[in-house]
N, C-alpha and C positions, 0 to 999 in steps of 0.2 A: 600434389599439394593443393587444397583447397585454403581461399585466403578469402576473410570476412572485411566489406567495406562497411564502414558507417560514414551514410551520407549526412552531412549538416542540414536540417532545416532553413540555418540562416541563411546558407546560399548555395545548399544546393548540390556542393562540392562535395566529396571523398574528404573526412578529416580525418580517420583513422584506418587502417589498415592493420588487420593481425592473420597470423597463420591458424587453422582450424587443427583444434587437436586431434591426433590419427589414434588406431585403438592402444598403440606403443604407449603414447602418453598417458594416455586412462590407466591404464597398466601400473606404470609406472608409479600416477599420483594416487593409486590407490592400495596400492603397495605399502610405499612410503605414509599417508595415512595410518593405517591400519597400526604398521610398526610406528608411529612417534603418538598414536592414541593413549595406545600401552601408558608409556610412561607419564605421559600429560595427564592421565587420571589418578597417576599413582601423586601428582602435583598439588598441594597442599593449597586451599583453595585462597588465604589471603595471598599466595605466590599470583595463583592467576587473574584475582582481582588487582594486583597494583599493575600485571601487563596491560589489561586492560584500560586503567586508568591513565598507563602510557600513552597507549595505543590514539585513548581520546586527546591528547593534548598534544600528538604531533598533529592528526590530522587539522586540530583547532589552529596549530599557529602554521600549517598551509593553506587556510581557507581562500585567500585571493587565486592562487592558480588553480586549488580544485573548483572554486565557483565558475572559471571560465571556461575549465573543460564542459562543466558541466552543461553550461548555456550554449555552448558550441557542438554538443552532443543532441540536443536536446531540446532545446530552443528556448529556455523558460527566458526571463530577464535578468540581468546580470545586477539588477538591484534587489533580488530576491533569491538568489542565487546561494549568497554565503551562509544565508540563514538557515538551508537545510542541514549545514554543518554545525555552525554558532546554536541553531534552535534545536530541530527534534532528534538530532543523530547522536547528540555529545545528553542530550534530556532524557533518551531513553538506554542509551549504554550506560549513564552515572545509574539512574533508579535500576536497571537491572541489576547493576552490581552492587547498589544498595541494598537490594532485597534477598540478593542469594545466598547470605549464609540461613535466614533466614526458610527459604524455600525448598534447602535442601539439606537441613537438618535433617538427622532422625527423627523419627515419627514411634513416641511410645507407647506400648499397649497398657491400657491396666494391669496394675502390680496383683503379682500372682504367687504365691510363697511358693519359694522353689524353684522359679522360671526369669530367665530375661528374655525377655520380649518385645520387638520393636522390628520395625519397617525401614529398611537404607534407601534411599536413592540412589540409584549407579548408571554410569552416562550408557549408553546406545552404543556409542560406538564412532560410525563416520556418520556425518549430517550432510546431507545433498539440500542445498538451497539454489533455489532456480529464482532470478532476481527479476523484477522487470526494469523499465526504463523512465516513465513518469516523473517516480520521487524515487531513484536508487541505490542512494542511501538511508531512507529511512524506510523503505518495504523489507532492507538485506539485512539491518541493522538487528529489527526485530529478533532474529531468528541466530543469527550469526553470534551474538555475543551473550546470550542465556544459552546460546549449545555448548561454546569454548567454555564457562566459566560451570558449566555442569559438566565439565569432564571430560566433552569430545572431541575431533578430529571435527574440522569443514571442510566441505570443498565446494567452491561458490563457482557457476556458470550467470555470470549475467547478458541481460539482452545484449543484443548484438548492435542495438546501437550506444549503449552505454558501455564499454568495453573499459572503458578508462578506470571506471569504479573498482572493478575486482583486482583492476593492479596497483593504485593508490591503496585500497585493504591490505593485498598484500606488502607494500610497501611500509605503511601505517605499524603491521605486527611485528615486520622485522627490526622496523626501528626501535619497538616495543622491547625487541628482546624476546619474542615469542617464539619456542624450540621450533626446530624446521621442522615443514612435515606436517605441522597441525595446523595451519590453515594453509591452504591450495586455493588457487582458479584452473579453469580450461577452459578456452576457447573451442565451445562446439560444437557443431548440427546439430538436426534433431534425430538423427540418428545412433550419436554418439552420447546426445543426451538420454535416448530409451534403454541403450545398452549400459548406461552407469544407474540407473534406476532399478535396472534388474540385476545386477549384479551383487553376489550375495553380501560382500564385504559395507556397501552401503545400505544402514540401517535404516534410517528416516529420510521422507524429502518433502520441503517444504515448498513449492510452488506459489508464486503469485504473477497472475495473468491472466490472461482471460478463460471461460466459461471451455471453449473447445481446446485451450492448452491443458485444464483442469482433466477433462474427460481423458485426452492422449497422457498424461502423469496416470491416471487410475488404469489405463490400459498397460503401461508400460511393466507398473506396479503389482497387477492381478497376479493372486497364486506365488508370490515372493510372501507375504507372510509380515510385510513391513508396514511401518505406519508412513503414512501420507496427511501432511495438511497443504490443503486447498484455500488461497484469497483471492475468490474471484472476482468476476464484474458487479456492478449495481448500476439500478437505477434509484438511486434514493431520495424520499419524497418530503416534501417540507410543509405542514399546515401552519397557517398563521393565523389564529384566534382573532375575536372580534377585540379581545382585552389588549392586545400585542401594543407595544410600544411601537407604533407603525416607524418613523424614523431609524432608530436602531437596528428593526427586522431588515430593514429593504438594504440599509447599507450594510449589517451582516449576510442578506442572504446573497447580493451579486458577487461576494468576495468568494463566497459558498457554493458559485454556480459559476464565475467566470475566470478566478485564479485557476495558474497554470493550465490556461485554455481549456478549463473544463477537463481536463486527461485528470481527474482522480477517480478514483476508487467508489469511496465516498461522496465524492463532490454533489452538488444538489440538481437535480435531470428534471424536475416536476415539483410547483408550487400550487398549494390549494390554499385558496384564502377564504376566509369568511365573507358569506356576500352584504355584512357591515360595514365592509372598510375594503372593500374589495378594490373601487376605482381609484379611492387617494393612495392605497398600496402600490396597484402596478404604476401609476403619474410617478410617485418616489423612487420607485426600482427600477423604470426606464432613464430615468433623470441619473439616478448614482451610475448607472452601467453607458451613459454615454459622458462620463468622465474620463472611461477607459481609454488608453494610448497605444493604438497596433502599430506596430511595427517592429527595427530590425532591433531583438533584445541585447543585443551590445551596446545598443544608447543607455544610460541613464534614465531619461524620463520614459522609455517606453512600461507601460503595464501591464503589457498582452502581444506577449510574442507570439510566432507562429505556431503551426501544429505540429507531430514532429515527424509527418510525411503530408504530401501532397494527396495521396491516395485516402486518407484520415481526414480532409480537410472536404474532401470531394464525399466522403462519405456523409458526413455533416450537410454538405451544401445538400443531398438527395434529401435527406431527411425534410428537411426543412420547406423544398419545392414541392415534396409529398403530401404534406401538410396545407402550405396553401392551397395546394389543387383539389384537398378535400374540404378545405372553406375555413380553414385559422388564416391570424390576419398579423402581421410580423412589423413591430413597432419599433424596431430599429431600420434605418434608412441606411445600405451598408456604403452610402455615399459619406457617411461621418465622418468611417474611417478609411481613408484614399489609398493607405496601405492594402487592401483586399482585394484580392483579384482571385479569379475563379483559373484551376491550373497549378496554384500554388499549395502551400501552405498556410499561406498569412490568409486569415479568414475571420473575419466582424462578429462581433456576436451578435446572438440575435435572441429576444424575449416575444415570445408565440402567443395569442390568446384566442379563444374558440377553438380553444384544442379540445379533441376528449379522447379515449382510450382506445378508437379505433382506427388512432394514427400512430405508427408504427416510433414519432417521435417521443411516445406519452408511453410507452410500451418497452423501445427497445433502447438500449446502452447507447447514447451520445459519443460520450466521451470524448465531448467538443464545447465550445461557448454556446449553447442554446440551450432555454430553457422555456416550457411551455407553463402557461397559470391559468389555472382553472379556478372559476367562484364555487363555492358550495355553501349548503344553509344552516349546519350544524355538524357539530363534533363526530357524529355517528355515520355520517356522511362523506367527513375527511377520512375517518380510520379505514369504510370500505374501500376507497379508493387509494388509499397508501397500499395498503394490504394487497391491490390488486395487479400485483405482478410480481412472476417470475422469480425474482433477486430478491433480499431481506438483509443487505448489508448496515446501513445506521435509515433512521426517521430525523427528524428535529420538529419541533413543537416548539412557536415562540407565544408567550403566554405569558403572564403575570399570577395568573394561578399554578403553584407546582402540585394543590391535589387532581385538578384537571389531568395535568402532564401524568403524573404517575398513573392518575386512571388510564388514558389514553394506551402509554408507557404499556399494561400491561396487558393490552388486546396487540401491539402492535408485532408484526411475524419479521423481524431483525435483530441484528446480536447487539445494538448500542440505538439508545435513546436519549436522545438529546435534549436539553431547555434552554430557549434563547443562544443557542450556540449549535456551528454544524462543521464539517469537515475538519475533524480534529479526532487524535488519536491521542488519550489520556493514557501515558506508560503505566500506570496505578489499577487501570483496569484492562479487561479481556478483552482483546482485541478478536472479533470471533461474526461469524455469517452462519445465516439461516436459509434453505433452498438454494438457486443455483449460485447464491453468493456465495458455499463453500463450507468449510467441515474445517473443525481442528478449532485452535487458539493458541494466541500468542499474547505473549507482554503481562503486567500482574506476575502475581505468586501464583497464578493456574498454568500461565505460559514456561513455566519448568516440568508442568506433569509430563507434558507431551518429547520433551526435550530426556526424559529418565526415564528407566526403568523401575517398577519397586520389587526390592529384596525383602524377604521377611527374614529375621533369627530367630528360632524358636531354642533357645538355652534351657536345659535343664540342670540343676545343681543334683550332683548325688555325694 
């Protein structure tokens, strides 16, 4: 018997403990899947939109204990806590289920005398969502409640240190009322997860995490014949025009670069500013970012909890030491915050400058509070250098001109472009990556294509 701890950031400890699914269990939920799929598609689709709508409003009026697993899982602050439930979780389950009768309507052909003709949507099947732990409820969120309400079977493996998630979901559907069998967890290896990815009965899987878990999901997946989406890493880059409302930018972009310790997806890794307004910029964005409060995120006033391993936080500090040694000069003093200690988790943030692209900090994925700013002397100058890496997950452009932005907007190689706003996922639009940031789309009336199949009818009257 193989047993999963998840150690707390806050201090360190074993908070949870669960048993690792054996292949019995696989078996088992995939089984059961398969047979309760059946009939949940046969399920009339306002039936599965008011479970859903259940589903939202138990979890909305548990928000106080999930927020503390959650900060105890994970380390965010327990004053931002509730909001991933109150904000994007209950924002983008309502609009999905707002837009699916809509998204998965018939699709009719031009009228042809003598013929009915038209295109069905019909679900997949079982959905394999592999969750991670950052934001995990709104990465699972995405995928999990446009798969159920188009018809299929889940079955959701979340990170191992967020383990709490997939059992409050399923807690969440059953109180719902949701038939047994259509949504599942397993607690599993990575073993256990390549052996459910190839398994014929699981149709799709949707992954988010990093760039070499993407790779091992496309390996597991080869030669099965199934669709796979990928939401991998970035490094996503922010220019700020000479026009920028400098005040507004700086205190949107440290929220953009240093909320939940930097560990987003999207979160902002590299600033290019125009060298107009370059020095009163970074004086603004070192001044808003030494507002921030590190420490242990079960206080109230803390703003910046730990990372959510020590190893993660040491990875961060190398980057950083790599940097100076190749001559960037780091303008936070991590004596600010007396919480930081090197060994831990709890880790200062830090704002870089004489950085350039041949430090591995301006290059490679953070995924921590640091951010490097670069000057440059025109638009054409920002865009090479956004452009110049790896990832292609979101851009932002703070500007007061939106034909600039849209120009910019449409040399830039990422799936989401931003104006004067960054690290936000609009349910309304495709949430989607370019290069190693990833394949596929979610959210929007596109993030049902991937989620169905289409059927054509081709009727002939005789």
């Amino acid at each position: 018997m193989q047993i999963q701890r998840t150690i707390s950031p806050v201090d360190g400890r074993v908070y949870v403990e669960r048993e690792l699914a054996g292949p019995e269990a696989l078996e088992q939920a995939l089984t059961r899947a398969v047979q309760a799929q059946r009939a949940w598609a046969r399920t009339p689709l306002e039936e599965r939109l008011a479970i859903v709508e259940r589903m939202v409003e138990v979890m909305l009026g548990a928000v106080e204990p999930v927020a503390l697993e959650l900060t105890w899982q994970m380390g965010r602050p327990i004053r931002y806590s509730p909001k991933e439930i109150t904000g994007g979780f209950a924002e983008r389950a309502r609009y999905m289920a707002r837009i699916a009768p809509a998204a998965l309507r018939d699709i009719p052909a031009e009228e042809l005398p003598g013929f009915t003709r038209f295109i069905r949507r019909e679900p997949l099947g079982v959905v394999l969502v592999l969750a991670p732990w950052n934001y995990p409820y709104l990465t699972s969120v995405n995928t999990i409640v446009p798969a159920l309400l188009a018809g299929n079977a889940v079955l959701l493996k979340h990170s191992a240190q967020t383990p709490l998630v997939a059992e409050r979901y399923a807690w969440a559907f059953q109180e719902a009322g949701l038939p047994e069998g259509v949504f599942q967890y397993l607690h599993m290896d990575h073993e256990r997860v390549a052996q459910a990815i190839a398994d014929p009965r699981v149709a799709f899987v949707a992954f988010t995490g990093s760039v070499a878990g993407g790779r091992a999901v496309e390996r597991a997946a080869a030669g099965h014949f199934k669709g796979v989406a990928l939401e991998l890493g970035g490094k996503d880059p922010a220019y700020v025009r000479p026009d920028a409302d400098l005040e507004f930018s700086a205190v949107n972009l440290v929220d953009g670069a240093m909320f939940n310790s930097g560990q987003s997806c999207c979160g902002v890794e590299r600033i290019y500013v125009h060298e107009a307004i370059y020095e009163p910029f970074v004086e603004a964005f070192v001044a808003e970012t030494l507002k921030l409060k590190l420490g242990n995120p079960l206080d109230p006033e803390t703003t910046l909890g730990p990372m959510v391993r020590t190893e993660a936080a040491e990875f961060v500090r190398g980057q950083i030491a790599e940097a100076l040694s190749q001559g960037a000069r780091a303008l936070i003093d991590p004596r600010h915050f007396p919480a930081d200690a090197p060994g831990t988790p709890y880790l200062a943030p830090q704002v870089l400058v004489d950085v350039h692209h041949g430090m591995r900090v301006m290059v490679e994925e953070s995924f921590g509070p640091v951010v490097g700013i670069m000057k440059v002397k025109s638009d054409a100058e920002a865009l090479a250098l956004m452009n110049d890496s790896p990832y292609g997950l979101t851009a932002s452009i703070w500007s007061k001109d939106e034909g600039a932005a849209l120009e910019l907007g449409a040399g830039l190689e990422t799936g989401t472009v931003f104006l004067n706003r960054c690290d936000y996922l609009d349910p309304a639009l495709a949430w989607t990556g370019v290069k190693e940031s990833g394949r596929g789309c979610s959210l929007s009336v596109l993030g049902y294509e991937q989620l169905t199949r289409p059927k054509s009818y081709h009727l002939r009257k005789v």
